[in-house]
N, C-alpha and C positions, 0 to 999 in steps of 0.2 A: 482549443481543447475539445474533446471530445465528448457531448452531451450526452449522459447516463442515468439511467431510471436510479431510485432509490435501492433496489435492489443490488442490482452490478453494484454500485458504490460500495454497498455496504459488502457482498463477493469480495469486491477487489481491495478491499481495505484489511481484510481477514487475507487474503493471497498475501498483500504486501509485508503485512504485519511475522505473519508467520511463513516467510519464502524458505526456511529453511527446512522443513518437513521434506519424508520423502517423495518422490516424484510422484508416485500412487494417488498419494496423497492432492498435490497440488492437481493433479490432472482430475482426480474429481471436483476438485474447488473449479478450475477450469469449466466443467463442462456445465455446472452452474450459470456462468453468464452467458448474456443474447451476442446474436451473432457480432452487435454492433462494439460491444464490450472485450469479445475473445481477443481481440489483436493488442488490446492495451496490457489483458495480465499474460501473455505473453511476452509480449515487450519488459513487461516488469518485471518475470523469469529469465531473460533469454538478450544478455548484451547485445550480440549479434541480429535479435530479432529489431531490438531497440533501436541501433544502427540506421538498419533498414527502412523504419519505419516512419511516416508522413510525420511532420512538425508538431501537428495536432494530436498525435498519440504518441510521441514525447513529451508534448509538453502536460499531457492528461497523466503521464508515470510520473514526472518531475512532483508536478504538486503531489501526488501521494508518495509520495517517497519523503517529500517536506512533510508533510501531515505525521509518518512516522517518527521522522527526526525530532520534531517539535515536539512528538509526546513523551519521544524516552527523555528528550531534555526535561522534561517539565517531571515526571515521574521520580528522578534521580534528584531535583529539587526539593520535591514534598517532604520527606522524610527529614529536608535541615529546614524546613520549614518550622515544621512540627517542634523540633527539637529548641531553637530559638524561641519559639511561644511557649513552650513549658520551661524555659529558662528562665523568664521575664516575670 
């Protein structure tokens, strides 16, 4: 994986979160991170770039890609969470 200041992380965590914005958009989130971070949320935009891209900056998209999955499962959870504890 590819080692990231707190920054980038938290860029590329907002890139992942929100890829569907328009490209204007992304491309300033882009220009946000250090040179060392630009190739991963590219990767995380761009199949093709992903493809391409060393094992270490796959496998740095994979966990955030996991990090999203995990939270809209978890999000989609809370609310029958909620609902069973006010049942009880």
């Amino acid at each position: 994986m590819v080692r990231l200041t707190p920054h980038d992380a938290a860029v590329l965590s907002r890139l992942v979160q929100f890829g569907g914005l328009p490209i204007e958009e992304l491309s300033k989130i882009l220009d946000q991170l250090s040179p060392d971070a630009k190739p991963v949320g590219e990767a995380a935009l761009d199949a093709e770039k992903y493809q391409q891209s060393s094992v270490d900056i796959q496998a740095t998209v994979d966990r955030f890609r996991e990090w999203l999955n995990n939270n809209r499962r978890l999000g989609r959870q809370r609310p029958a969470s909620r609902r069973l504890a006010r049942a009880h």
